[in-house]
C-alpha positions as semicolon CSV with decimal commas, in nm:
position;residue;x (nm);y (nm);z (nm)
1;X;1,599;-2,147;-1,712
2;X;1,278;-2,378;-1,640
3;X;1,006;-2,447;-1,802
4;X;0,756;-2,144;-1,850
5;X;0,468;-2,286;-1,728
6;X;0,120;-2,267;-2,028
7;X;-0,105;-2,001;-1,874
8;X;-0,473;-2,033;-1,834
9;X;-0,638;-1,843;-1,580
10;X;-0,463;-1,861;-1,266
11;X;-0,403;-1,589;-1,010
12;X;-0,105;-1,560;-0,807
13;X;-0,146;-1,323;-0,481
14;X;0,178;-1,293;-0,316
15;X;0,147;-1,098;0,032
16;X;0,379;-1,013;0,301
17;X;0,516;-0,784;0,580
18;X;0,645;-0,467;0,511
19;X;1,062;-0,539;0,413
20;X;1,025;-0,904;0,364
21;X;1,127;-0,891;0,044
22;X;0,856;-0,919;-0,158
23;X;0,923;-0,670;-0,440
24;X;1,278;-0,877;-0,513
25;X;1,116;-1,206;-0,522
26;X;0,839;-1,111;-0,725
27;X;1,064;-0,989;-0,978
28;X;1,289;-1,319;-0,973
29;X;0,985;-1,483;-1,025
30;X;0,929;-1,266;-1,355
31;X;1,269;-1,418;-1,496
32;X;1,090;-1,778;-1,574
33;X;0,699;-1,658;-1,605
34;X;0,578;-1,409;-1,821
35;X;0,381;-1,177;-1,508
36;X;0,154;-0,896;-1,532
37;X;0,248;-0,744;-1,165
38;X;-0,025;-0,552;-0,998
39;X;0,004;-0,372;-0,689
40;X;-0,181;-0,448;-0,370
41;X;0,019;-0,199;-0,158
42;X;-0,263;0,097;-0,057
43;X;0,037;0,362;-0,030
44;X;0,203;0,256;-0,372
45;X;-0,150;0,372;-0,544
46;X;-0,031;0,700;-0,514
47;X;0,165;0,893;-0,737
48;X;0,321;1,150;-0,491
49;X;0,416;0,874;-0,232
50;X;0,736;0,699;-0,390
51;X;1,025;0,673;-0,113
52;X;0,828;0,634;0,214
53;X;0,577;0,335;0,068
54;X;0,922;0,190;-0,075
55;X;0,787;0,196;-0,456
56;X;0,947;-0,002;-0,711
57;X;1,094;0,183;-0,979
58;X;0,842;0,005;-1,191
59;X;0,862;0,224;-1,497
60;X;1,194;0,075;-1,585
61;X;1,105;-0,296;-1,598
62;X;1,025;-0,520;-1,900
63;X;0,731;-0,654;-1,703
64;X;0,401;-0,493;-1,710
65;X;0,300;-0,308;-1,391
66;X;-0,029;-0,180;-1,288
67;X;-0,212;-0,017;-0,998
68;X;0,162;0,180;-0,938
69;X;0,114;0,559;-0,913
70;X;-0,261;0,502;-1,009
71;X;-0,423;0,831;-0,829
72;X;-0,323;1,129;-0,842
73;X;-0,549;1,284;-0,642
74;X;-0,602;1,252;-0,242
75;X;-0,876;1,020;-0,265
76;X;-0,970;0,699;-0,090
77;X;-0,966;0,344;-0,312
78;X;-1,161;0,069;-0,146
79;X;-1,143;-0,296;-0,121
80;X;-1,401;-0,306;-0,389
81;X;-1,251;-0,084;-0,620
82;X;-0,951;-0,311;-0,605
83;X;-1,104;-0,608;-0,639
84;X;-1,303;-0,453;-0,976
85;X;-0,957;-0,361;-1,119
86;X;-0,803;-0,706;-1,020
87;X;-1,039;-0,839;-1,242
88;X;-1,028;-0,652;-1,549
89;X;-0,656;-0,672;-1,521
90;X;-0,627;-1,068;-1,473
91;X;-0,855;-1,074;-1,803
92;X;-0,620;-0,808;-1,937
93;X;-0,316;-0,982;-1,856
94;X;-0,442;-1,327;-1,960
95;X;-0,555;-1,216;-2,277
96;X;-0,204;-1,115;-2,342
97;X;-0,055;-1,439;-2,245
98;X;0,033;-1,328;-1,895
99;X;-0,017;-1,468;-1,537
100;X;-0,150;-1,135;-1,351
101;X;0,072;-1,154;-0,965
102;X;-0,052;-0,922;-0,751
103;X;0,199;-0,812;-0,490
104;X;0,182;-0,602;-0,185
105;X;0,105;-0,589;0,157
106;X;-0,239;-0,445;0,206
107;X;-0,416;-0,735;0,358
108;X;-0,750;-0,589;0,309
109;X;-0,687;-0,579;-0,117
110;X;-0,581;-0,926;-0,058
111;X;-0,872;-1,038;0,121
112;X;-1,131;-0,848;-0,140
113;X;-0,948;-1,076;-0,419
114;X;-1,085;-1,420;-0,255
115;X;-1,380;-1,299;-0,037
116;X;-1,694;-1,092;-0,178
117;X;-1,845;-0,841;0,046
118;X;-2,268;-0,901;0,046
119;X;-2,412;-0,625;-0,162
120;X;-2,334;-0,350;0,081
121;X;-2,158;-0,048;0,046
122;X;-2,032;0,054;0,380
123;X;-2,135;0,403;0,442
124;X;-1,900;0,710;0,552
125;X;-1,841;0,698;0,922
126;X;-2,093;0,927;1,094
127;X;-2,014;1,249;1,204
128;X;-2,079;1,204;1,561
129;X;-1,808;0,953;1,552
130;X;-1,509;1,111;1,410
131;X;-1,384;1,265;1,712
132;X;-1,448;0,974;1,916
133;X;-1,107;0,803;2,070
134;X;-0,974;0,461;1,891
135;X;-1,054;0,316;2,241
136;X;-1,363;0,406;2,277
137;X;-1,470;0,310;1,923
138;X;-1,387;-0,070;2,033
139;X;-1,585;-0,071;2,368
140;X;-1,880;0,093;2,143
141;X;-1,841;-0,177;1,906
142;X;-1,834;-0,455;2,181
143;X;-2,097;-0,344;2,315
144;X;-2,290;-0,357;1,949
145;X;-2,132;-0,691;1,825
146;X;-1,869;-0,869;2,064
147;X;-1,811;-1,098;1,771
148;X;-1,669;-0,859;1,534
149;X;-1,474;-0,656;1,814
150;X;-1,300;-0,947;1,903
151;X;-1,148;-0,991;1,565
152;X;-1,067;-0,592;1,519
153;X;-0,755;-0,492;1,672
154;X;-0,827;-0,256;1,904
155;X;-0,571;-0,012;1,751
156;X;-0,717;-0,062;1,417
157;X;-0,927;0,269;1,378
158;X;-1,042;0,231;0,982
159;X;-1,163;-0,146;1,083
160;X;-1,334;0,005;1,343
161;X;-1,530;0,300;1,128
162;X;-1,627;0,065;0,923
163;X;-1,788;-0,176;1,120
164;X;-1,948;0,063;1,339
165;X;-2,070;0,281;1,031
166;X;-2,254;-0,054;0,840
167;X;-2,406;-0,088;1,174
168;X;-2,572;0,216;1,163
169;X;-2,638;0,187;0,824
170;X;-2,838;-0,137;0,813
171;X;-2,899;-0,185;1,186
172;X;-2,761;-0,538;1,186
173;X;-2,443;-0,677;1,356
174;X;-2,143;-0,669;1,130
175;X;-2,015;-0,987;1,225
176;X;-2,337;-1,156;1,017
177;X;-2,238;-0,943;0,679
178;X;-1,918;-1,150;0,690
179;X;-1,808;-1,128;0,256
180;X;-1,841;-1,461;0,107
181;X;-1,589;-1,696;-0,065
182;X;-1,574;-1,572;-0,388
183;X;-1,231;-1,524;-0,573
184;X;-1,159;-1,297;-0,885
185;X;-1,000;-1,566;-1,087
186;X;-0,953;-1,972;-1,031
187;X;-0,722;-2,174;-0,989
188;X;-0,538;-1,929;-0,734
189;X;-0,210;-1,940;-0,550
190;X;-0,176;-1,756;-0,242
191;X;0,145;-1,725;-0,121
192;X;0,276;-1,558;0,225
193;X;0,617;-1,450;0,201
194;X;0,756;-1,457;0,541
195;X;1,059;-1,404;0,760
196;X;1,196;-1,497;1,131
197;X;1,151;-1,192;1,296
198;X;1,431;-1,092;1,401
199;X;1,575;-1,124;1,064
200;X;1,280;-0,895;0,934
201;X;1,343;-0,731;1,211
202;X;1,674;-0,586;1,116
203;X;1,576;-0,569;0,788
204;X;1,325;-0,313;0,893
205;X;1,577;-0,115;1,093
206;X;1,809;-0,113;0,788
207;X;1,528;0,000;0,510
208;X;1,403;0,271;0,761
209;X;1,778;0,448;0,778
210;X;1,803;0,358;0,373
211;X;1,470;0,538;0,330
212;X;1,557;0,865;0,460
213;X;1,861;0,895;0,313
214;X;1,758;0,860;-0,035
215;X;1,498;1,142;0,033
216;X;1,200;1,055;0,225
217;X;1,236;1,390;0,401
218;X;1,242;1,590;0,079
219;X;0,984;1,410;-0,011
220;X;0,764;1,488;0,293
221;X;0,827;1,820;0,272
222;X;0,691;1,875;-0,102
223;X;0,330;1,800;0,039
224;X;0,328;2,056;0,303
225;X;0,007;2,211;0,364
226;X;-0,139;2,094;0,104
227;X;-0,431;1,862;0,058
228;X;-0,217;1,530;0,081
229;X;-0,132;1,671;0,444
230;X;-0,441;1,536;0,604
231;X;-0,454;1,288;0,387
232;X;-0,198;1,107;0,512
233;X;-0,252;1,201;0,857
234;X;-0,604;1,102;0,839
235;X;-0,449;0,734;0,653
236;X;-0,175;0,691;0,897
237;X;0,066;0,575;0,612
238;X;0,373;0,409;0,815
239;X;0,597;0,684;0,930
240;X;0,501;0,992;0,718
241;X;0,317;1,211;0,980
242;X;0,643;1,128;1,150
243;X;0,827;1,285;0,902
244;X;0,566;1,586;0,873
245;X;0,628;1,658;1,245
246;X;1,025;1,661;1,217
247;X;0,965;1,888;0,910
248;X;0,765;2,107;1,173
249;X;1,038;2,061;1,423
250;X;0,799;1,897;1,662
251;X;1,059;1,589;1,634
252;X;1,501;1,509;1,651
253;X;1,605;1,296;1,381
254;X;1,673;1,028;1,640
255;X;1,332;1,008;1,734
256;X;1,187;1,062;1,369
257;X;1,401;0,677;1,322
258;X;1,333;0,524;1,635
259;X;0,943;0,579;1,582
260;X;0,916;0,496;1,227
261;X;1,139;0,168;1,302
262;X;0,957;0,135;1,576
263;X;0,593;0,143;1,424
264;X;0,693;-0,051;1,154
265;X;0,796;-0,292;1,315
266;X;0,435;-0,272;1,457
267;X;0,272;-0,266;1,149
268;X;0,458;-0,578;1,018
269;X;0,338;-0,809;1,339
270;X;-0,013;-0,680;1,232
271;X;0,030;-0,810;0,886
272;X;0,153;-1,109;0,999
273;X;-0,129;-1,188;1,184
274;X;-0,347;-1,058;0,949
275;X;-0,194;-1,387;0,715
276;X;-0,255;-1,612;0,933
277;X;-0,646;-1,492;0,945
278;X;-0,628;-1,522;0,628
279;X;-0,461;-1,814;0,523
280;X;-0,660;-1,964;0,776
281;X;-0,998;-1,901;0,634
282;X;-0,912;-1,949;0,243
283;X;-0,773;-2,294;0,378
284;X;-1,106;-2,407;0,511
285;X;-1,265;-2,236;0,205
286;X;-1,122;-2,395;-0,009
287;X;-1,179;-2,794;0,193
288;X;-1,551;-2,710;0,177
289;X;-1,586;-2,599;-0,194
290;X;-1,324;-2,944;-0,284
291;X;-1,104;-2,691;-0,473
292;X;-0,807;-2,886;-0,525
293;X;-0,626;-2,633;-0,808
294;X;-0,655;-2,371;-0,617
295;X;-0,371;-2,324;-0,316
296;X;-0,254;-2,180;-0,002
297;X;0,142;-2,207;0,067
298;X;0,399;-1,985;0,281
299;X;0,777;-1,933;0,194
300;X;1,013;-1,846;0,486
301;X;1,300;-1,628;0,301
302;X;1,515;-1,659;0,625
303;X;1,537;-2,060;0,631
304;X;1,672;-2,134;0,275
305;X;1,836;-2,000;-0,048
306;X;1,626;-1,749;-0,267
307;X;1,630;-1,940;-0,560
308;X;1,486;-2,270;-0,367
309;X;1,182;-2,033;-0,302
310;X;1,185;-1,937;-0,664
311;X;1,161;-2,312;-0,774
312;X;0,882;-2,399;-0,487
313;X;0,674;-2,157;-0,642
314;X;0,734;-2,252;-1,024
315;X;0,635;-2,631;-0,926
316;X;0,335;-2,464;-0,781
317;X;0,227;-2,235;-1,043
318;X;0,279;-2,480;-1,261
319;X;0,078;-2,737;-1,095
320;X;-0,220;-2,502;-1,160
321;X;-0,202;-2,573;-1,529
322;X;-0,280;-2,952;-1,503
């Protein structure tokens, strides 16, 4: 076994497509560093949403997990309420002589760990607005700020509220309330955990057929009418209003797969490019501020053996500690 690195205050922020593996390498990575592993997956929050957000079955590990079944109640848990908890959990975990990993795929929780939104509290999206089409929330917001429309997905409805509802709220274009560099903890390692994509692909195909046999339809059908419903409707969770309208009968089994494979499949470009964004703007971050502790790296899990990974980010982590 190598090493264990000393710990001091370092953050490691692993992030990745949905079935890239990132649950089974952040455990591996467990085996030679004493983690605390925190959740950065928005569906995994949630205590009634195990199968279909591919929960770990955290309760049985010797590691420490937090943020796993965390609410209980249909309620929504911003960026800033993550990156509050990130914090009082890396000073948790380092107090205990732990390195506090968060893990997940949420891009948005990854984002709030490194970059600090200005003061503002986005307000709710205004009624006149919540009926209005995905589509025609981007041309209103292009029409506001062509900046920030340009770097919302035009697909990407929450994105969308949000800009358009700090707009109304403070008048001013929300490209120019970009958040500022300002991470949780330093030295940081960032990793993006990555496959070929037809590899992930597959893997994606696979998972989706796995999912619903273990249960995801029983599942599903324990939140019928009831609050969590609309909430996951309203959250567009990856395949479970899917699995609400097969329940209803509104779907065949074949096309309950073929869409959840499908959108996933969706949902993991998205994340991908959402890396890139991101790795892109830490990276220059971090060349102004002359952080040189502090890193950015990406691990392929299609073009080499797991445990090469495993020892690429041990020399990393531990380079932190000099």
């Amino acid at each position: 076994m190598p090493t264990q690195p000393t710990i001091s205050s370092p953050l490691v922020i692993i992030y990745g497509p949905t079935g890239v593996g990132k649950t089974d390498l952040v455990l591996a990575l467990a085996e030679h560093v004493p983690l605390a592993i925190i959740n950065m997956d928005v569906g995994q929050l949630y205590t009634p949403f195990g199968i279909g957000t591919a929960k770990p079955d955290w309760k049985k590990e010797i590691t420490p997990h937090y943020l796993f079944d965390h609410l209980n109640d249909p309620v929504d848990y911003t960026a800033a309420d993550y990156r509050v908890d990130v914090a009082a959990l890396a000073t948790t975990a380092h107090n205990a002589g732990r390195m506090p990993c968060t893990v997940g795929g949420s891009g948005f929780y990854a984002y709030s760990l490194l970059f600090e939104h200005q003061g503002i509290k986005t307000p709710s999206i205004s009624a006149e607005l919540q009926d209005v089409s995905t589509e025609e929330l981007w041309e209103l917001l292009r029409g506001i700020d062509s900046v920030r429309a340009a770097e919302i997905n035009k697909n990407d409805r929450y994105r969308l509220e949000r800009a358009l509802a700090l707009w109304k709220a403070t008048g001013e274009k929300p490209s120019t309330k970009k958040p500022l560099f300002a991470p949780v903890a330093q030295p940081f390692l960032m990793v993006g955990v990555l496959r070929e994509r037809e590899d992930l692909y597959v893997r994606i195909n696979e998972r989706t057929k796995i999912m619903l046999k273990q249960g995801w339809i029983e599942e599903v059908k324990t939140l019928v009418d009831t609050p969590w419903e609309d909430f996951l409707c309203k959250k567009r969770l990856i395949g479970y209003p899917e699995v609400f309208a097969y329940v209803r009968g509104a779907l065949s089994y074949a096309d309950l797969v073929r869409r959840i494979q499908e959108q996933t499949r969706q949902y993991a470009k998205r994340q991908n490019c959402f890396w890139r964004m991101m790795e892109r703007n830490v990276k220059q971050e971090l060349d102004i501020s002359k952080d040189h502790r502090s890193t950015v790296v990406s691990v392929n899990l299609t073009d080499m053996p797991f445990d090469r990974y495993i020892k690429q980010l041990l020399d990393d982590i531990i380079s932190l500690q000099k």
